[in-house]
C-alpha positions in Angstrom: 90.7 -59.2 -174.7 94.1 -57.8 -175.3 93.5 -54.6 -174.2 92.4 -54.0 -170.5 91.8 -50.3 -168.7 91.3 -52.2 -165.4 94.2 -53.6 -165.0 95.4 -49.9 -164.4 92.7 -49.9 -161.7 93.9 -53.1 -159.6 95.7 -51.4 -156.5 96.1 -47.9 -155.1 99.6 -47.9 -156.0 99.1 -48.3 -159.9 96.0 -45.8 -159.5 98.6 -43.4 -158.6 100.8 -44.1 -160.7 98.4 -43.8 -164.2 96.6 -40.9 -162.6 96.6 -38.0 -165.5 95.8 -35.1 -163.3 97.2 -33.8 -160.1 96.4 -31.5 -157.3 98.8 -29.8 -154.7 98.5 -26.7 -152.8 100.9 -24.5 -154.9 97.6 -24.9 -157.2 95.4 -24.0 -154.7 94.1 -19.8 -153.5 92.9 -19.3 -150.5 90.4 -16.1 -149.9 90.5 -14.4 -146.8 87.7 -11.8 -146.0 89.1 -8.3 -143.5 87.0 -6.7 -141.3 88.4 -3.1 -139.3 88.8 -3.7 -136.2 90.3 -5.7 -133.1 89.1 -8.8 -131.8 86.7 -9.8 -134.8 85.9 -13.5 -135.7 82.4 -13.4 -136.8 81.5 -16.6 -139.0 79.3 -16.0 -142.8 76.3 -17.9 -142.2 75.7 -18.2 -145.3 79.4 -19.6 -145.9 79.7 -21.6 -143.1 83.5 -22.3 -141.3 84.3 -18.9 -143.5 84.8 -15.6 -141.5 85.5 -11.9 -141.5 88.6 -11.8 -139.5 90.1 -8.4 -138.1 94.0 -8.0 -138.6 95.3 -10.2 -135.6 92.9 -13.2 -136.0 94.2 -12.9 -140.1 97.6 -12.9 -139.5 96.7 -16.2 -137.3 95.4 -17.8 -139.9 97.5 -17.1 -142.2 100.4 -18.3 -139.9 98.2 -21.8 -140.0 97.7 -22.1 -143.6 101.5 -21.4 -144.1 102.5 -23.9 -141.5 99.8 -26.5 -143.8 101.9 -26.1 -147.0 99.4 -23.1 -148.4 101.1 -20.2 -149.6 98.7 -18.4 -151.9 95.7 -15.6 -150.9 93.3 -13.4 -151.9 92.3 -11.1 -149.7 88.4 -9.0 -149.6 87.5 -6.1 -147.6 84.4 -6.0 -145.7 83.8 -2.3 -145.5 81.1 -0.1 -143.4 78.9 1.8 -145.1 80.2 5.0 -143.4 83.7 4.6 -146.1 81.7 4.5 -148.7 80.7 7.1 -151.4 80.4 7.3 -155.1 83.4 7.6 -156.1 85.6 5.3 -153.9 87.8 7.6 -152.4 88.4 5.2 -149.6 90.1 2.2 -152.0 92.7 4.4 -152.5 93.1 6.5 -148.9 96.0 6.2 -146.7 93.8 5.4 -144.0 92.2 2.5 -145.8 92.6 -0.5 -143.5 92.9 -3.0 -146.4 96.3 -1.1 -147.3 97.4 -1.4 -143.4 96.8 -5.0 -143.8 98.3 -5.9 -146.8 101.5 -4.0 -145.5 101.1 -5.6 -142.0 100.7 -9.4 -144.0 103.8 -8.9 -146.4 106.0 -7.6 -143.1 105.0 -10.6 -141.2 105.0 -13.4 -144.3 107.0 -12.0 -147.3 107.6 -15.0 -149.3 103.7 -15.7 -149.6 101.8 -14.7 -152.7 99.0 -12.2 -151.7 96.2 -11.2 -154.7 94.1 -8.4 -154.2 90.7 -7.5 -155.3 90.2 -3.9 -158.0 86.8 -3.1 -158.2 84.8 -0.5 -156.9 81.9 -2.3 -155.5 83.3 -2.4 -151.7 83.7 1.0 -151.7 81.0 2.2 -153.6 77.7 3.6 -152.4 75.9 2.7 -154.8 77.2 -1.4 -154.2 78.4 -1.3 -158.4 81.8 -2.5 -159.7 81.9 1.0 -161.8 80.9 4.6 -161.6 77.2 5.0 -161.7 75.8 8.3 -163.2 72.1 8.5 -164.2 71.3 4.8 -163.4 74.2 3.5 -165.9 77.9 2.0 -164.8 80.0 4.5 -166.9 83.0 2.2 -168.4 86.1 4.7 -169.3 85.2 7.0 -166.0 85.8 4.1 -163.9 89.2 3.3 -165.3 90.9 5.8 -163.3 89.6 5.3 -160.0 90.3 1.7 -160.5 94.0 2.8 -161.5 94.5 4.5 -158.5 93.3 1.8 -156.2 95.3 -1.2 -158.3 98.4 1.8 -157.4 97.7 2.2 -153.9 97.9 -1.9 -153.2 100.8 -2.2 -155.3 102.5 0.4 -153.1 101.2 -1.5 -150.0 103.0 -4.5 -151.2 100.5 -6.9 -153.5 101.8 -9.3 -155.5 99.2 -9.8 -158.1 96.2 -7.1 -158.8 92.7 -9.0 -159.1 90.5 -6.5 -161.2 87.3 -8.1 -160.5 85.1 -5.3 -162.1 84.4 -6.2 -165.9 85.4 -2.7 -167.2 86.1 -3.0 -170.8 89.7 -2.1 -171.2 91.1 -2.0 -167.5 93.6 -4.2 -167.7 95.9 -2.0 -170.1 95.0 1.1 -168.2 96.1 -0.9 -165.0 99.3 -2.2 -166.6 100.3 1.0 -167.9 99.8 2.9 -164.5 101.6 0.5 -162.6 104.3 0.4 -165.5 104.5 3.8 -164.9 104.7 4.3 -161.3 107.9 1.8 -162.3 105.7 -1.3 -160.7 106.8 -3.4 -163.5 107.1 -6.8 -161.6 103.6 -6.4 -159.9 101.2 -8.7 -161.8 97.8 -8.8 -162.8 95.6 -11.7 -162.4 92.2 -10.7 -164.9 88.6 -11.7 -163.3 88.7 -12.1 -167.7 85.2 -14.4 -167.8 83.1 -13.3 -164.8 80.0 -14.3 -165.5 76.5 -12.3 -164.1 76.0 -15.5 -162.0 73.5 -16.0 -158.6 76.4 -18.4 -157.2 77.6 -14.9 -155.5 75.0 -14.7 -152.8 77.5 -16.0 -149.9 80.4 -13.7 -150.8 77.8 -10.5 -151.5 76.7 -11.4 -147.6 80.4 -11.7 -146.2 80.9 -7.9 -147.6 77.8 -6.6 -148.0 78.9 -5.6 -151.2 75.2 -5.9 -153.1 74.4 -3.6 -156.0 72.0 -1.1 -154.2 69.7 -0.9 -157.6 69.7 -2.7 -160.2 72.0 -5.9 -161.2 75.8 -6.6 -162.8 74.5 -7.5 -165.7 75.6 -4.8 -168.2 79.2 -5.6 -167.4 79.3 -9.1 -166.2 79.1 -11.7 -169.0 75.8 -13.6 -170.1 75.7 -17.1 -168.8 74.1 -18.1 -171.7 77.8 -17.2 -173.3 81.0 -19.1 -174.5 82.3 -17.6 -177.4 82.5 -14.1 -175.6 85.4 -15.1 -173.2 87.5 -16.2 -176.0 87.2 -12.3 -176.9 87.7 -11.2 -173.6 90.4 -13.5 -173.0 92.5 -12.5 -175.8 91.4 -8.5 -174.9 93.2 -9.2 -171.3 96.0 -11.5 -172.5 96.7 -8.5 -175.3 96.8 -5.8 -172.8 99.4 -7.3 -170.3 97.5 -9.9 -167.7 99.2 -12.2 -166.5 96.8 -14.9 -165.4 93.3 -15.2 -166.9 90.3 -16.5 -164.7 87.0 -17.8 -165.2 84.1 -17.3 -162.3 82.4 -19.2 -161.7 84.4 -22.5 -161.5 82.0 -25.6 -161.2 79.6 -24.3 -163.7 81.9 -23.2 -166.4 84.6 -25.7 -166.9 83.5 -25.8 -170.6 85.1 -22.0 -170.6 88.1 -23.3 -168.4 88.8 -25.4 -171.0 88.7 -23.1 -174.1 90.6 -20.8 -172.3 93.5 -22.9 -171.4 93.9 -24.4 -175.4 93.8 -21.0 -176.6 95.7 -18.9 -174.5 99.3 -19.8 -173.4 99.7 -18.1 -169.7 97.6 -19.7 -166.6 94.1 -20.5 -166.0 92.5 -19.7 -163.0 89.5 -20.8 -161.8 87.2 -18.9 -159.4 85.1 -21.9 -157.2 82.7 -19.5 -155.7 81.1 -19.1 -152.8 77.6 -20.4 -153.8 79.3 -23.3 -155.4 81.1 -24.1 -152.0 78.3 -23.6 -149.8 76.0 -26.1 -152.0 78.2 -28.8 -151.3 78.6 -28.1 -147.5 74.9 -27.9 -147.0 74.7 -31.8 -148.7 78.0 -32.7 -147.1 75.9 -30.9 -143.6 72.9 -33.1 -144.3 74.6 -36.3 -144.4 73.5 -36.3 -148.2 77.3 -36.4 -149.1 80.9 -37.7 -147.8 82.9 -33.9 -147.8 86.5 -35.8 -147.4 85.3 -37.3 -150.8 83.1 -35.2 -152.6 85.6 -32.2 -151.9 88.5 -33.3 -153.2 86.7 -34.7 -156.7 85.0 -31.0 -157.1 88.2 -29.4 -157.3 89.6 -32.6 -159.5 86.8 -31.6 -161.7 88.9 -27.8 -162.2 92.1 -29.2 -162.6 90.8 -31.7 -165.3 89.0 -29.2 -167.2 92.9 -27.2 -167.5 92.2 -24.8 -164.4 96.5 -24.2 -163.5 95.3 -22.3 -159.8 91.9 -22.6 -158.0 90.8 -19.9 -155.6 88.5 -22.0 -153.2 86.8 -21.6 -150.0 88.2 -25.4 -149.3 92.0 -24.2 -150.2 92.7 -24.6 -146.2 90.5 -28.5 -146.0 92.0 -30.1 -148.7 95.3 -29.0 -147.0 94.1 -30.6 -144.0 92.7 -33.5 -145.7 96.5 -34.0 -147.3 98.5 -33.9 -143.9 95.5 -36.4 -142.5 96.9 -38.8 -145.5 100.6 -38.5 -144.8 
């Protein structure tokens, strides 16, 4: 036998050296969830070692992460009900404490990258990413409320918008509005293929943030789908985003994969929070080894042509990585 693939595989140090894909933290996102308030540490059961953290215990962890080599977040407002109406109002009001955070986060850590999330769902009373009249999510009527909230963050101080809402058309009527308010270097990383998936559960609990009647599905792409994000993709990429993402991760790295031999600006990869609680219920049961399994999940993204990662593990694998050294 001339040729020989495990002769490649005979020691750790030639492993290394024929590996073909490669993760570091400068790939990785970390998502934070904010709570108003003082003193607040309260764990996600559903998500468990995630938590909604008021403004000091943040800026703590933050300060950890940074001090691990991570220097990439996204950051979700948990939001009582009394904020919320039908039209938002609150996304984009002085008085939001999301705003006083992000300002608060880029005063203390300026050189970090901090992603927000655009969508009217935290805000809204009605728990829906758009305006809802009648029982329907009206598409162009949303587009300015979301424009003024992607204006009010990039005023706070975010580095990359993260419209999350699946309004057709919102990521030219973001880019011109910052454009105009002469926010040229903000950028826009596209929720482009967010799928109407039940791998949300975890997150929907951390912000109670569910659709009060009725489901996502009229906006959020079909499961069943492929072909459709190549459409959306290019709609986004067309109208000024800067990355493109796919969410879920895990069970789309089929769409990961078209997107990043089409489309020639970086993939990123949503691992949601259903997809990261699954394997720390196994890796909890004793079913699964989490220093292993973790690590090859997120492999898995990076394989399929995912550039960043937004994980819930962003913070372990840094951990895992300094246990190595």
């Amino acid at each position: 036998m001339q040729i020989r693939p495990r002769r490649r595989r005979t020691s750790a140090a030639i492993r290394e050296m024929s590996k073909e894909t490669s993760l570091d933290l400068s790939n990785l996102i970390y998502p934070l969830f904010l709570v108003d308030g003082t003193n607040i540490k309260s764990e996600i059961a559903s998500l468990p070692g995630n938590f909604r953290l008021s403004i000091e215990h943040l800026l703590r962890e933050i300060d950890s992460c940074v001090k691990l080599g991570l220097h990439s977040f996204i950051l979700f407002p948990s939001v009582e009900e009394k904020h919320k109406d039908k039209t938002a109002t609150y996304s984009y009001s002085s008085k939001n404490f999301y705003l006083r955070a992000i300002k608060e986060i880029k005063k203390r850590f300026p050189h970090i990258i901090l992603i927000s999330d655009v969508a009217m769902d935290p805000y809204s009373s009605d728990g829906h990413d758009g305006l809802v009249k009648n029982g329907k999510i009206l598409n162009d009527e949303t587009l300015p409320i979301l424009s003024k909230m992607a204006l009010a963050q990039a005023e706070a101080g975010i580095d990359l918008i993260g419209p999350s809402d699946m309004m057709d058309g919102r990521i030219g009527f973001l880019r011109d509005e910052l454009d105009d308010n002469g926010f040229h270097d903000t950028g826009i990383m596209a929720y482009t293929a967010k799928y109407a998936s039940a791998f949300y559960g975890p997150f929907r609990d951390a912000l109670n943030s569910a659709p009060k009647l009725g489901d996502k599905k009229s906006y959020q792409m079909d499961p069943r789908n492929s072909r459709e994000a190549l459409l959306e993709a290019d709609l986004d990429f067309t109208e000024g985003a800067d990355f493109l993402m796919v969410k879920p991760a895990l069970h789309y790295l089929d769409v990961i994969k078209a997107l990043k031999d089409e489309f020639p600006i970086p993939v990123a990869a949503y691992h949601v929070s259903g997809e990261c609680a699954m394997l720390t219920a196994a890796c909890n049961n004793g079913w699964l080894d989490f220093n292993k399994a973790m690590p090859e999940t997120l492999y898995s993204m990076r394989r399929a042509g995912a550039d960043v990662i937004l994980t819930y593990f962003a913070k372990d694998y840094a951990l895992l990585l300094q246990k190595t050294k």
